[in-house]
PyMOL commands that place a pseudoatom at each C-alpha (Angstrom):
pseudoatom trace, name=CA, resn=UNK, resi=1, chain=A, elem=C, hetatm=0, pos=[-105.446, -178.985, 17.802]
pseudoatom trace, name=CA, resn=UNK, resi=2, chain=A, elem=C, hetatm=0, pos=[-107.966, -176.517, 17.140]
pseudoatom trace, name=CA, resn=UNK, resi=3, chain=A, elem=C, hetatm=0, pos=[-106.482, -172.851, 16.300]
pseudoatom trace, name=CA, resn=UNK, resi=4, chain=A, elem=C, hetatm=0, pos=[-108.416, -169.823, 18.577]
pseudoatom trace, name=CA, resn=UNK, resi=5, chain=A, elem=C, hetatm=0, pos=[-105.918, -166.706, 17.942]
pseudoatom trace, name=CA, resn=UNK, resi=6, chain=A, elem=C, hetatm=0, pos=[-103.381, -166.238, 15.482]
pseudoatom trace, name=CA, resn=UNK, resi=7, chain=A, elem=C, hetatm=0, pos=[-101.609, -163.107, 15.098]
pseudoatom trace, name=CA, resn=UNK, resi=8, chain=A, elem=C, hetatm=0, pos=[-98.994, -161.907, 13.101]
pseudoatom trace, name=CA, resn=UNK, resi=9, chain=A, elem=C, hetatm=0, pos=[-96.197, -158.577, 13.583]
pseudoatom trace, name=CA, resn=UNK, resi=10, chain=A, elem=C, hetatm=0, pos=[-93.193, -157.707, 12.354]
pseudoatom trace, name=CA, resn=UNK, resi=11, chain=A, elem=C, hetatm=0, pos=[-90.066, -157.785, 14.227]
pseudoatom trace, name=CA, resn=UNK, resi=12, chain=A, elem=C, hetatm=0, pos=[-86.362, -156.647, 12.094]
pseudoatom trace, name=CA, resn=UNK, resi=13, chain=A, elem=C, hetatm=0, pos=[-86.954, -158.808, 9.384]
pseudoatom trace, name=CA, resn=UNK, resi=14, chain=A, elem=C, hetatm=0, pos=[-88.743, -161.704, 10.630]
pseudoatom trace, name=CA, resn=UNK, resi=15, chain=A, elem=C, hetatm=0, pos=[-92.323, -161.979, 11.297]
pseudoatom trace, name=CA, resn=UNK, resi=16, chain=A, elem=C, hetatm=0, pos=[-93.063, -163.404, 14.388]
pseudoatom trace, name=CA, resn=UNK, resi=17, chain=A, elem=C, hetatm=0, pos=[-96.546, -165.632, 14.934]
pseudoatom trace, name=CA, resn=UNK, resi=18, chain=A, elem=C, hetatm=0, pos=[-98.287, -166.090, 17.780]
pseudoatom trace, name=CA, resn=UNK, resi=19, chain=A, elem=C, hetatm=0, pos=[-101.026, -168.620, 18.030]
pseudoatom trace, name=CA, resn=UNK, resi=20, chain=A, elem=C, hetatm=0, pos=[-103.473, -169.815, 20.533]
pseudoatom trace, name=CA, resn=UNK, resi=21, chain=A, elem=C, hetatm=0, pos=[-104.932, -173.237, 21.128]
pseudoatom trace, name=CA, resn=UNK, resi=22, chain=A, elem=C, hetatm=0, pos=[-108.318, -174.114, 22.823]
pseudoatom trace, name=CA, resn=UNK, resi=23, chain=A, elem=C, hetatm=0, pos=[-107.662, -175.662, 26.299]
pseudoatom trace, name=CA, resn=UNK, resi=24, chain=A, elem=C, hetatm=0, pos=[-104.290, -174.200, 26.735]
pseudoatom trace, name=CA, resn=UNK, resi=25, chain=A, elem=C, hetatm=0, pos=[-103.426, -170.983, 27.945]
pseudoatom trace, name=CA, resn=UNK, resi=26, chain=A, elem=C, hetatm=0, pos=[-99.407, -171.034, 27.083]
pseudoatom trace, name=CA, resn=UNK, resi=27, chain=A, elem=C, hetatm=0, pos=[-98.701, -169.188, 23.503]
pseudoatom trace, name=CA, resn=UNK, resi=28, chain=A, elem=C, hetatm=0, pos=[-97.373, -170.790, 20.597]
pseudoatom trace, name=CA, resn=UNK, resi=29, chain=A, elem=C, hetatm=0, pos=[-94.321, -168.726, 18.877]
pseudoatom trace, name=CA, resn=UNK, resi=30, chain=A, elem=C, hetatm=0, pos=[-92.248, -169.353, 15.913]
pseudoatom trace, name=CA, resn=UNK, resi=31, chain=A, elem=C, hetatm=0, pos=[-90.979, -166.813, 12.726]
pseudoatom trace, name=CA, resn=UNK, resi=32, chain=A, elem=C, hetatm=0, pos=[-91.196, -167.213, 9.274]
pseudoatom trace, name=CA, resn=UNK, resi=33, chain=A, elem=C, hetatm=0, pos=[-89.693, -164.530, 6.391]
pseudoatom trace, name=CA, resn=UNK, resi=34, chain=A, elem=C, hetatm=0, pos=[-93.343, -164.103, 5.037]
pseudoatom trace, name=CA, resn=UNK, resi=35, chain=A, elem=C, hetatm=0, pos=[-96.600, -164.244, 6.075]
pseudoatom trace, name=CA, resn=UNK, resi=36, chain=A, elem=C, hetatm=0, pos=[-98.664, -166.888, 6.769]
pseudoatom trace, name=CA, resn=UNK, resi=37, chain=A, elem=C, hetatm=0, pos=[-102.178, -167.543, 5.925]
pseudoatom trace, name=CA, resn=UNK, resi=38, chain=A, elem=C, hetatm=0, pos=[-104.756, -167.139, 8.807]
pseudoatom trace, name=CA, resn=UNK, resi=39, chain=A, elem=C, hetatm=0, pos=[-104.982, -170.069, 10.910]
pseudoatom trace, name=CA, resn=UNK, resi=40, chain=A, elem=C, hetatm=0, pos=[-107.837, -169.038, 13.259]
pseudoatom trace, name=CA, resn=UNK, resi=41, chain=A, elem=C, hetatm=0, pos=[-110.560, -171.576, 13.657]
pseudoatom trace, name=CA, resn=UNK, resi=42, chain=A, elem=C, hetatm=0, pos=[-107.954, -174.522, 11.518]
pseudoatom trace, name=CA, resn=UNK, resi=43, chain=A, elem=C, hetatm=0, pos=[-106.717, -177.567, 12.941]
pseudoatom trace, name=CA, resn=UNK, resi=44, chain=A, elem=C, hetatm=0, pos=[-102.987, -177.702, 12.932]
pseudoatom trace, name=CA, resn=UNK, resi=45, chain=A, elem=C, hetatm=0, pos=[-100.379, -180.427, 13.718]
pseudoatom trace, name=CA, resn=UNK, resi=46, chain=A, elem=C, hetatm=0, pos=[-97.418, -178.848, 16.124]
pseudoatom trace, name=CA, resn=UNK, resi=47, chain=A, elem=C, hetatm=0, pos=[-94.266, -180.111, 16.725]
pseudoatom trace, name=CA, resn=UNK, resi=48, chain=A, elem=C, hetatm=0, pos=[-92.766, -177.608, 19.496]
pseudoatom trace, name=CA, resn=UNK, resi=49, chain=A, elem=C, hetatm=0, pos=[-90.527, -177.558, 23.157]
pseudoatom trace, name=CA, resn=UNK, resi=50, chain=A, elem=C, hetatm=0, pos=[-90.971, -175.460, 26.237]
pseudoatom trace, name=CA, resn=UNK, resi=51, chain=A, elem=C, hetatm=0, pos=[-88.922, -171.961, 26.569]
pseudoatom trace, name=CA, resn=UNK, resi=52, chain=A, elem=C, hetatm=0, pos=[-89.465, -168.979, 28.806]
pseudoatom trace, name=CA, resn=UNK, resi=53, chain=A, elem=C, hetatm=0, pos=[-88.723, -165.572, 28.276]
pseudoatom trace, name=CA, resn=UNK, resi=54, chain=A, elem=C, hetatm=0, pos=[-88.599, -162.291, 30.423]
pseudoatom trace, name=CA, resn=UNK, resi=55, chain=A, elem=C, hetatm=0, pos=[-91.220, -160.236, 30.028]
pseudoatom trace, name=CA, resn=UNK, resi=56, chain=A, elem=C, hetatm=0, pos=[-90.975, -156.958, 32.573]
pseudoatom trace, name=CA, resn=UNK, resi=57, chain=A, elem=C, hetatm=0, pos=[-88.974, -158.410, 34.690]
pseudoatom trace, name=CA, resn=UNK, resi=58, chain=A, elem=C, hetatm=0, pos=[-91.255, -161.834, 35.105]
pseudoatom trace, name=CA, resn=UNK, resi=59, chain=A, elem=C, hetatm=0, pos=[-90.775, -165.287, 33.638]
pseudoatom trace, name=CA, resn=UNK, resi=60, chain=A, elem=C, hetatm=0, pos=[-93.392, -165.903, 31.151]
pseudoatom trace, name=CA, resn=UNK, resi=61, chain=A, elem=C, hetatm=0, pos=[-94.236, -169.270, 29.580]
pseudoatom trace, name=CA, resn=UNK, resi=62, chain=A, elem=C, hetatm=0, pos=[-94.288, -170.135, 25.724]
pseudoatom trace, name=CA, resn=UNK, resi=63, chain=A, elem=C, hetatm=0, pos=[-93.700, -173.111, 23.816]
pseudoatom trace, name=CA, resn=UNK, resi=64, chain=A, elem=C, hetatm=0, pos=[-91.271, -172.355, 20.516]
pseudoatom trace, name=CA, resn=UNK, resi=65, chain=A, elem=C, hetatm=0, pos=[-92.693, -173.870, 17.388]
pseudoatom trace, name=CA, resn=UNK, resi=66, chain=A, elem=C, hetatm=0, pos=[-90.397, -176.249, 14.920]
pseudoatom trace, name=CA, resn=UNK, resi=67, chain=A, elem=C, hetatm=0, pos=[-92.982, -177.583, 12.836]
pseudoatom trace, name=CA, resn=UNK, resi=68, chain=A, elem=C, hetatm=0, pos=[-96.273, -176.899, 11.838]
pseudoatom trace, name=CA, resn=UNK, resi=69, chain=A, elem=C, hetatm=0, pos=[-98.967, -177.892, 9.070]
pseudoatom trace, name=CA, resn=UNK, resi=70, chain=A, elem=C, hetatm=0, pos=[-102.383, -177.522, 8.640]
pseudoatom trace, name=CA, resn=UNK, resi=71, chain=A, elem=C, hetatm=0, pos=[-104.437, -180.620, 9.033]
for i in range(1, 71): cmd.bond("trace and resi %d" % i, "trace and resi %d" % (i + 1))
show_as sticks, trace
zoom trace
């Protein structure tokens, strides 16, 4: 899967990723302790599962990642 966004921010003392896919409009979301090199325009493998969070009071998709590795 081909990477269009990738953004990185700090939250307590996790940074939280947030990456984009072409052809799918649902975020991808996991944390690491450090950051991460730039993924935009990479091919990555993803092993993830559906969650939903609340968001101002609506339901927003997002799909938690467990694995992932550039290919």
């Amino acid at each position: 899967m081909k990477v269009t966004s990738h953004v990185q921010r700090e939250q307590d003392d996790w940074i939280l990723h947030t990456v984009m896919l072409a052809n799918i409009d649902v975020p991808f979301v996991f944390k690491r302790k450090k950051r991460y090199q730039s993924l935009q325009g990479a091919n990555v493998n993803l092993t993830y599962y559906p969650a939903s969070v609340m968001i101002a009071g609506m339901e927003m998709e997002q799909m938690r990642v467990v694995r992932i590795k550039r290919s």
